[in-house]
C-alpha beads as a LAMMPS data file, in Angstrom:
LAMMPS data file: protein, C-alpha beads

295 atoms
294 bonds

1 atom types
1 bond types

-500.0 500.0 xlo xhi
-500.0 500.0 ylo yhi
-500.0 500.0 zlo zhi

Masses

1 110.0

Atoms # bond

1 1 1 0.000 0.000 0.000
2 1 1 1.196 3.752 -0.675
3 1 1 0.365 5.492 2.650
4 1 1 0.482 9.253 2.324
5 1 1 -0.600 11.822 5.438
6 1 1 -4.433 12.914 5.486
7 1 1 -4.630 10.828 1.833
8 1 1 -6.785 7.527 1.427
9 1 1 -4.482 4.397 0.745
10 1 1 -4.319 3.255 -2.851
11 1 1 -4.059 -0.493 -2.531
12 1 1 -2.885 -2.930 -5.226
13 1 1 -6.481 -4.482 -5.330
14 1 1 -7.999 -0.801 -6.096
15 1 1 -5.031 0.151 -8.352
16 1 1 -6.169 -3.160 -10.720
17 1 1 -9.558 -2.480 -10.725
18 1 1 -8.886 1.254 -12.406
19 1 1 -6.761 -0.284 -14.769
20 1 1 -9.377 -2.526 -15.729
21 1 1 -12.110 0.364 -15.410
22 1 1 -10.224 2.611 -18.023
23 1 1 -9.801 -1.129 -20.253
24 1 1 -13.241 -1.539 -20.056
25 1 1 -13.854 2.232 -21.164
26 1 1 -11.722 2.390 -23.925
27 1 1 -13.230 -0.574 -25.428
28 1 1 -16.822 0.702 -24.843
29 1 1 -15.721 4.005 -26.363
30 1 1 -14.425 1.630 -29.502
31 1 1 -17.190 -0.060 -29.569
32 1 1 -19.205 3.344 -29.895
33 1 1 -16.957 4.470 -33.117
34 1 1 -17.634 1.065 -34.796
35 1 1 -21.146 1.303 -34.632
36 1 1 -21.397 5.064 -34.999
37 1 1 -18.982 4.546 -38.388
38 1 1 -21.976 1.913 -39.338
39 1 1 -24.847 4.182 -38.696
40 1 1 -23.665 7.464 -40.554
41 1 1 -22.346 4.841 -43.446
42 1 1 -26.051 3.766 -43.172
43 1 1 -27.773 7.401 -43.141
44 1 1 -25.344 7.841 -46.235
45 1 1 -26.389 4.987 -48.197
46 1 1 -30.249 6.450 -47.586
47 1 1 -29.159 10.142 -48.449
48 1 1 -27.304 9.242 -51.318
49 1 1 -30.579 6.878 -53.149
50 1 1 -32.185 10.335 -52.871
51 1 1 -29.756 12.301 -53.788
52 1 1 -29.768 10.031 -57.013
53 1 1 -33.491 10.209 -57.708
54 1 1 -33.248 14.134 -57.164
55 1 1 -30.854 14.185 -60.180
56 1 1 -32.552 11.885 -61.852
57 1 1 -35.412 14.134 -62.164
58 1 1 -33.586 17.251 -62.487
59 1 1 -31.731 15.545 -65.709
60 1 1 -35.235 14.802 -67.190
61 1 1 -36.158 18.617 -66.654
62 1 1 -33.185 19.767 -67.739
63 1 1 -33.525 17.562 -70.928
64 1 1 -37.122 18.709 -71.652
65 1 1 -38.905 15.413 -70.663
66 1 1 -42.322 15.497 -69.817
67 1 1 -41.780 14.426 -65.867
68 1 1 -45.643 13.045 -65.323
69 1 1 -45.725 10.874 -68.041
70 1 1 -42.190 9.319 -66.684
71 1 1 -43.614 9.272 -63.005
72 1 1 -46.917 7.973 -64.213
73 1 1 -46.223 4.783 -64.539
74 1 1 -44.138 4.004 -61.005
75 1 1 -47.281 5.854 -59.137
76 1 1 -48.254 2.265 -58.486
77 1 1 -45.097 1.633 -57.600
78 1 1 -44.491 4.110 -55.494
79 1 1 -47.947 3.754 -53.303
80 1 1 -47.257 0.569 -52.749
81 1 1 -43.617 0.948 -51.786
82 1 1 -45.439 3.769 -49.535
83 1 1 -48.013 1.260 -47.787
84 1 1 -45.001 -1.569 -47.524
85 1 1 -41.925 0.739 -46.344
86 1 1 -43.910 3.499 -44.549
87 1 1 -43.671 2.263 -41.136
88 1 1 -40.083 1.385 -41.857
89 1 1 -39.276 4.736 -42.917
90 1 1 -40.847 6.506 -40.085
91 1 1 -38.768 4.272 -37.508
92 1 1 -35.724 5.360 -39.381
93 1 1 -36.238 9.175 -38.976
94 1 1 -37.231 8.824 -35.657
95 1 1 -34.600 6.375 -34.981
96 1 1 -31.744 9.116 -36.305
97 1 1 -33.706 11.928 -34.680
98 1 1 -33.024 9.724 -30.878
99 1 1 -29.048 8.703 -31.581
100 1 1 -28.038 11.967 -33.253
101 1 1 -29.918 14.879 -31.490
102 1 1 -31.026 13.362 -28.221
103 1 1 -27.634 10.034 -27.944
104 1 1 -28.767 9.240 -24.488
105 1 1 -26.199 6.428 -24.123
106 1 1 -23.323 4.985 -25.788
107 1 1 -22.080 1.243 -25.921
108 1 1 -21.045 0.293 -22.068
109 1 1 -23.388 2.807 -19.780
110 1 1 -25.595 1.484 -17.544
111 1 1 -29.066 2.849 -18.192
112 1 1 -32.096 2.391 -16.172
113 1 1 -35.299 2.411 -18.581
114 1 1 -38.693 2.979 -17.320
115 1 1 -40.930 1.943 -19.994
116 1 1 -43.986 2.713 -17.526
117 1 1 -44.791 -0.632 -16.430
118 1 1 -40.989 -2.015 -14.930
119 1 1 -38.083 -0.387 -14.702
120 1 1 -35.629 -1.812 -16.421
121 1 1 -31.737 -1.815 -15.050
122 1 1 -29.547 -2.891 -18.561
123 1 1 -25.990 -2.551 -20.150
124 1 1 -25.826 -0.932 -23.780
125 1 1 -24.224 -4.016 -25.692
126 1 1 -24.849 -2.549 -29.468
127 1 1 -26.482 0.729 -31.188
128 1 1 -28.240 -0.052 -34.942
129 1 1 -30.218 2.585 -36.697
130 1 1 -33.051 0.823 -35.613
131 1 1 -32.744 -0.935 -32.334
132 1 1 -30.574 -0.773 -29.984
133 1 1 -29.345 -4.610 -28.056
134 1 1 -29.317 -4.115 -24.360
135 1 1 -27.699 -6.785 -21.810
136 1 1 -29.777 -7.119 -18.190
137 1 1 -28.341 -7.829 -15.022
138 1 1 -29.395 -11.130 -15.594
139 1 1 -27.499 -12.224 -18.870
140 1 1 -30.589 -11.254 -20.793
141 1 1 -29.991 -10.049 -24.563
142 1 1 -33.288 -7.265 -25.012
143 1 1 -33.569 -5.796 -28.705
144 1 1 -35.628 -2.246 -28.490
145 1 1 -36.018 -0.202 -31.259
146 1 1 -35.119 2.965 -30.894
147 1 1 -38.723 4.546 -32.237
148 1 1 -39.717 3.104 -29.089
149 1 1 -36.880 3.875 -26.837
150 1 1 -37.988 7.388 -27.329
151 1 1 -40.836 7.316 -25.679
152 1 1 -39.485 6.343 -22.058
153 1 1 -37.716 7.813 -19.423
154 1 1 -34.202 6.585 -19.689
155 1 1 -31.599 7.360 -16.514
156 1 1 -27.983 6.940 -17.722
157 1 1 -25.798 5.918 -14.545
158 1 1 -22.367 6.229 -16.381
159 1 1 -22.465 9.675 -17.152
160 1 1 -23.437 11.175 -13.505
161 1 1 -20.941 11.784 -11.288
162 1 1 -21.828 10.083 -8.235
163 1 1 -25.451 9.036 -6.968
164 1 1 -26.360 9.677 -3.617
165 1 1 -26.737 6.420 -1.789
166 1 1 -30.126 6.198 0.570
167 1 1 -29.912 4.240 4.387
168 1 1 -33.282 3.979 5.746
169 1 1 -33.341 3.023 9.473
170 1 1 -35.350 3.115 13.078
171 1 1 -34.627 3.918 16.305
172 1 1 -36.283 4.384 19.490
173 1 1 -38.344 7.480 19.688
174 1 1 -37.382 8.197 23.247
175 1 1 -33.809 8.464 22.048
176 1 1 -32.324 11.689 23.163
177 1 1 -30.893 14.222 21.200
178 1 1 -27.333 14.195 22.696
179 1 1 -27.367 10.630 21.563
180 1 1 -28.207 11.524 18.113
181 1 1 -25.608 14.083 18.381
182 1 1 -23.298 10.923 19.044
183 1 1 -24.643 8.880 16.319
184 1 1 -24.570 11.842 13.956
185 1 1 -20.632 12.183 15.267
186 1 1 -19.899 8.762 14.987
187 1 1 -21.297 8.261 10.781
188 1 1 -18.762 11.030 10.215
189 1 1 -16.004 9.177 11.531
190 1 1 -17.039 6.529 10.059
191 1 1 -16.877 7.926 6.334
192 1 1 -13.843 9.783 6.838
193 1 1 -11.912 6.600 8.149
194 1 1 -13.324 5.465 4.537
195 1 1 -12.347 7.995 2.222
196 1 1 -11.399 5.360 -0.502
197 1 1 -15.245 4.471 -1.182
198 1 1 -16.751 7.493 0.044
199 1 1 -16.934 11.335 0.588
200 1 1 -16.986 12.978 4.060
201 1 1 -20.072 14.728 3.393
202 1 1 -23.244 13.382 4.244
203 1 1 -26.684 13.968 5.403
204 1 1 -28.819 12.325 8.803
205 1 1 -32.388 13.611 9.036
206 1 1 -35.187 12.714 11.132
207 1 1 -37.536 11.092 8.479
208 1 1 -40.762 10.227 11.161
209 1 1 -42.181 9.499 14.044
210 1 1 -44.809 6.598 14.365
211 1 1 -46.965 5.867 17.392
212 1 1 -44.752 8.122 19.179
213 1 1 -42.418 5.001 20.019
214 1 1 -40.677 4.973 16.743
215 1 1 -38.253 7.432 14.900
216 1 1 -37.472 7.069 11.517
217 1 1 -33.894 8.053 10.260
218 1 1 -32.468 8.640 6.500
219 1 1 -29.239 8.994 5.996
220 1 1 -27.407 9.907 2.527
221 1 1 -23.972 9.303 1.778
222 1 1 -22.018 10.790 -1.501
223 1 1 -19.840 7.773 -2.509
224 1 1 -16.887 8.313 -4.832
225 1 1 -18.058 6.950 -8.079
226 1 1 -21.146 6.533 -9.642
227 1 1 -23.580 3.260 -9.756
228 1 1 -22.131 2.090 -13.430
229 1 1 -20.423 -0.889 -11.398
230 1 1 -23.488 -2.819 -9.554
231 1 1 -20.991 -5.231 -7.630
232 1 1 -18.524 -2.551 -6.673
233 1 1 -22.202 -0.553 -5.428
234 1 1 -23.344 -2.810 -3.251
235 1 1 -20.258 -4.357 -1.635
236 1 1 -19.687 -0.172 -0.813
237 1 1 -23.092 0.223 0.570
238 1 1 -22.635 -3.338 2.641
239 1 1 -19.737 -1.254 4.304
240 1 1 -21.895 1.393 4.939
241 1 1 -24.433 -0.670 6.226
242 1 1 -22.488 -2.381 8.577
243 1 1 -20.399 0.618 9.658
244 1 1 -23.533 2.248 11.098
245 1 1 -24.930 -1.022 12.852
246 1 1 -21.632 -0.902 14.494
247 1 1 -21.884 2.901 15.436
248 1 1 -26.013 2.312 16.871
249 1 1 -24.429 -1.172 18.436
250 1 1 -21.780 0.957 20.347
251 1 1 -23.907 3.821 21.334
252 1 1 -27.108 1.153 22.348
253 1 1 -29.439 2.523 20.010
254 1 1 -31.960 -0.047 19.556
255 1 1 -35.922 -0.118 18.846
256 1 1 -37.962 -2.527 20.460
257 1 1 -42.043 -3.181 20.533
258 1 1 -44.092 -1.416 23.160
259 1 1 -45.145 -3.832 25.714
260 1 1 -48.553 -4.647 24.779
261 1 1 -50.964 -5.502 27.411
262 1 1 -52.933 -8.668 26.842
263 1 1 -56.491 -9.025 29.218
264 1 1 -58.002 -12.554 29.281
265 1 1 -61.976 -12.581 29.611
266 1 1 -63.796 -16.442 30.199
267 1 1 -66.924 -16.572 28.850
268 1 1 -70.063 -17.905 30.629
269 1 1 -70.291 -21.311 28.933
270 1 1 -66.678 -21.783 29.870
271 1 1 -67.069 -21.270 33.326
272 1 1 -69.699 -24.047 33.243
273 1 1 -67.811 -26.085 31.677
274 1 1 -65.344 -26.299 33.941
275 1 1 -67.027 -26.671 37.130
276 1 1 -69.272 -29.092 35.407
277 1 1 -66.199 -31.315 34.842
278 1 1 -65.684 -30.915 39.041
279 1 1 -62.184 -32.332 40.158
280 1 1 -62.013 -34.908 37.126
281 1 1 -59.709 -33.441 34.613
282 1 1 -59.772 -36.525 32.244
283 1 1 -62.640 -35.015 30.341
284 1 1 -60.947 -31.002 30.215
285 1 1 -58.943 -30.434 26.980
286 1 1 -55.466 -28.614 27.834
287 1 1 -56.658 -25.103 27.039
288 1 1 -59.865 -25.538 29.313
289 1 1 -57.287 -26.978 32.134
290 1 1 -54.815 -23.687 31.694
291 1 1 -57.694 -21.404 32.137
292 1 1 -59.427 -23.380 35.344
293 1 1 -55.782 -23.284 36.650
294 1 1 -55.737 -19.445 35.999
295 1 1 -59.306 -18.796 37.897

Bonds

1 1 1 2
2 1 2 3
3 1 3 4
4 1 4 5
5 1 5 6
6 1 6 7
7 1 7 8
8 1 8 9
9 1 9 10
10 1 10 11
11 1 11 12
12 1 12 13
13 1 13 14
14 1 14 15
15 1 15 16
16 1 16 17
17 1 17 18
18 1 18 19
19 1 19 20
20 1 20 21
21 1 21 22
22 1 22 23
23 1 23 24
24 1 24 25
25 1 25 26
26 1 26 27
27 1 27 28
28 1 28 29
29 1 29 30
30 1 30 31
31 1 31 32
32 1 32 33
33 1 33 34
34 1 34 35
35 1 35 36
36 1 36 37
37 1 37 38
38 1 38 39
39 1 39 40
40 1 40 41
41 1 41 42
42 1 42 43
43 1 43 44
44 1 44 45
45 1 45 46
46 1 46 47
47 1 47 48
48 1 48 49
49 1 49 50
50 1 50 51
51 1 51 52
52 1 52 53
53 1 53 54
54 1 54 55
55 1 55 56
56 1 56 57
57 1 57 58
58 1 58 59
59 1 59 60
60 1 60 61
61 1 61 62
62 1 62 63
63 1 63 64
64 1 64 65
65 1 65 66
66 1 66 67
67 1 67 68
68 1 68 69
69 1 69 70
70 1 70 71
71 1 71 72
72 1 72 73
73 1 73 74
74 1 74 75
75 1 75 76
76 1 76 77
77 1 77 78
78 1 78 79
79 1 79 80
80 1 80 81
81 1 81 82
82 1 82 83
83 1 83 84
84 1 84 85
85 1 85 86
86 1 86 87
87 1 87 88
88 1 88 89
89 1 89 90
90 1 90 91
91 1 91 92
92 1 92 93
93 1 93 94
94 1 94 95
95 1 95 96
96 1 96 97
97 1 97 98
98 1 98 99
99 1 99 100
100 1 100 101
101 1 101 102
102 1 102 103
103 1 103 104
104 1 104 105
105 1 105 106
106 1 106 107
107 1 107 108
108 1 108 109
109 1 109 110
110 1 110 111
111 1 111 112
112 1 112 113
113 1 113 114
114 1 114 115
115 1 115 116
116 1 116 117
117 1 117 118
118 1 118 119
119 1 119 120
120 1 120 121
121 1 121 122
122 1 122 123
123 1 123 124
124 1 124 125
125 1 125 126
126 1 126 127
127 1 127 128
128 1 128 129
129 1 129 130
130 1 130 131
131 1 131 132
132 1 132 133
133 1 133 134
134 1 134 135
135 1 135 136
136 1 136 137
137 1 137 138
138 1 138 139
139 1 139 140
140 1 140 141
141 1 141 142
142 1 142 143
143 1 143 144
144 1 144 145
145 1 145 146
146 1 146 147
147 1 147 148
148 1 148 149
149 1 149 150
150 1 150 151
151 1 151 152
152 1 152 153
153 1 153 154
154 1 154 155
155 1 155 156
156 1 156 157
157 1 157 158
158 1 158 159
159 1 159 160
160 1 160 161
161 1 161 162
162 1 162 163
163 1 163 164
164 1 164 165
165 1 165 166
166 1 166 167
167 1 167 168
168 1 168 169
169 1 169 170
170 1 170 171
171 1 171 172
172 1 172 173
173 1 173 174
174 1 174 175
175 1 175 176
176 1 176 177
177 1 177 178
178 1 178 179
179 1 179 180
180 1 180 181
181 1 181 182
182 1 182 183
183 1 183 184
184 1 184 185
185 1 185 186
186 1 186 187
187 1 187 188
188 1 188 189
189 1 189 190
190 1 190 191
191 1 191 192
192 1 192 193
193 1 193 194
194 1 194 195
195 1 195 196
196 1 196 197
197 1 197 198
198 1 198 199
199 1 199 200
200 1 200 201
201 1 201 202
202 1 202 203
203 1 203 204
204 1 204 205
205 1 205 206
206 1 206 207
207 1 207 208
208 1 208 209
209 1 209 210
210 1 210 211
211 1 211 212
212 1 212 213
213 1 213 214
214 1 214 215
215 1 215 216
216 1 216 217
217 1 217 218
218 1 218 219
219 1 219 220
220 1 220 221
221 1 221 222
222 1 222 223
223 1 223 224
224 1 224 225
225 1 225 226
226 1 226 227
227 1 227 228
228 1 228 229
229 1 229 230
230 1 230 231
231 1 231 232
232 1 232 233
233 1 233 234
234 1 234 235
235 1 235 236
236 1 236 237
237 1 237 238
238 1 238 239
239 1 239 240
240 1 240 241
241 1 241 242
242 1 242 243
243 1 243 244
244 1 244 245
245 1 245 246
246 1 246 247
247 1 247 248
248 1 248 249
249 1 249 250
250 1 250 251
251 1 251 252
252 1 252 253
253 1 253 254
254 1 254 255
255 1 255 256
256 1 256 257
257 1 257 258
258 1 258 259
259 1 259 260
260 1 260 261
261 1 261 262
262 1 262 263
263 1 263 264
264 1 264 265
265 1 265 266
266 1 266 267
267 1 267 268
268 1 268 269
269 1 269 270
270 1 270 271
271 1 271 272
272 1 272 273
273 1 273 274
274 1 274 275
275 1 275 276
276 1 276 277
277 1 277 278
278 1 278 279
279 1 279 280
280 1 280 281
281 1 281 282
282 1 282 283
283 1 283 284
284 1 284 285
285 1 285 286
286 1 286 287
287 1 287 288
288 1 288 289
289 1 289 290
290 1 290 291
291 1 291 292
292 1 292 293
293 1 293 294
294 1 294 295
């Protein structure tokens, strides 16, 4: 480990996994050129069949040629190629409208897509014209085409800076407020003895009170990168999780269940019952026999 004064430790372990980070990233970001090369060579091919039929027509004006009687003809053509390819052509527009103007992702983010019904948490494996191939946490291959893609709310992880990770916890809501102080104190210390995975700011606020026996705590923490790596996330937050179940643990901050008072009524017929039955017990079933005992 390299150990420098009021600096977190880089260990070897950490050191690998950024080389590996920027690995990963600059084969993403090659990735993203290949299939960006594709698309405008795509786009091209389209522009340039118009292009051609432009001329086309403009060389039968130039040349005196009666254009309707030419066109004529291919009208059939043409509706039909209309009814067939309209639909197609309308995904393509809309499909270079979303990846040039709006590009909310290139190959190797982490996007969260919420297509109103689930929210979807995916890797970008490939971008087409069309569709765009998406990897889920689960090894899942999901083809989307990008017509559709643009109508849902899509959260790209990769490119924020760092997310703001969310600790929901209760404590007793007789605790008193020099003890909070404590706790408050003692979650600092906590993320500055952890500088590698996390900032020193945070924030602890006082969420609710239920029943007036239960308080309600959130706490955010700023961790030093973003949510792009899911494994690296959660083994961070596990740290966090723990570290504050050992700061509550030291201070004895627990919550337990009011006592709850419990009154036992015996009804008429069971009263009967039981005297009926007189000093044999043979005939009492257990419960019966607890409650005589009790009267």
């Amino acid at each position: 480990e390299v150990t420098r004064a009021r600096r977190p430790l880089v260990s070897k372990k950490r050191f690998r996994r950024v080389i590996k980070e920027i690995f990963a990233k600059r084969q993403a970001l090659s990735s993203s050129l290949r299939d960006t090369r594709s698309i405008i060579g795509q786009v091209d091919t389209i522009l340039s069949c118009i292009m051609a039929f432009v001329i086309v027509i403009g060389m039968l004006v130039l040349f005196q040629v009666d254009v309707v009687v030419f066109l004529l003809p291919l009208s059939s053509f043409f509706l039909a190629g209309a009814f067939i390819f309209g639909n197609l052509t309308k995904n393509i527009f809309e499909g270079m409208v979303f990846l040039f103007n709006t590009h909310p992702y290139d190959i190797g983010d982490r996007v969260w897509v919420n297509t109103g019904k689930e929210e979807l948490n995916m890797f970008v494996m490939e971008i087409n014209i069309l569709f765009t191939v998406f990897r889920q946490w689960a090894g899942h291959i999901t083809f989307i085409s990008n017509a559709q893609l643009a109508t849902y709310t899509i959260q790209n992880v990769n490119r924020a800076e760092s997310n703001w990770e969310e600790l929901k916890f209760q404590i007793d809501g007789n605790t008193e407020d020099e003890v909070l102080r404590e706790l408050e104190a003692g979650v600092r210390a906590f993320l500055e003895s952890s500088t590698a995975d996390w900032h020193p700011n945070f924030v602890l606020a006082i969420d609710s009170i239920e029943n007036a026996n239960k308080m309600k705590l959130i706490l955010w923490a700023s961790p030093r990168d973003n949510w792009q790596d899911g494994g690296l996330r959660f083994n961070r937050r596990n740290k966090l999780v723990l570290g504050v179940r050992g700061v509550l643990s030291r201070l004895g901050i627990t919550y337990t269940l009011p006592i709850q008072h419990v009154s036992l009524e015996t009804s008429h017929n069971v009263r009967e019952t039981m005297e009926a039955t007189g000093p044999d017990t043979t005939r009492v079933s257990p419960s019966l026999q607890v409650l005589k005992n009790y009267l």
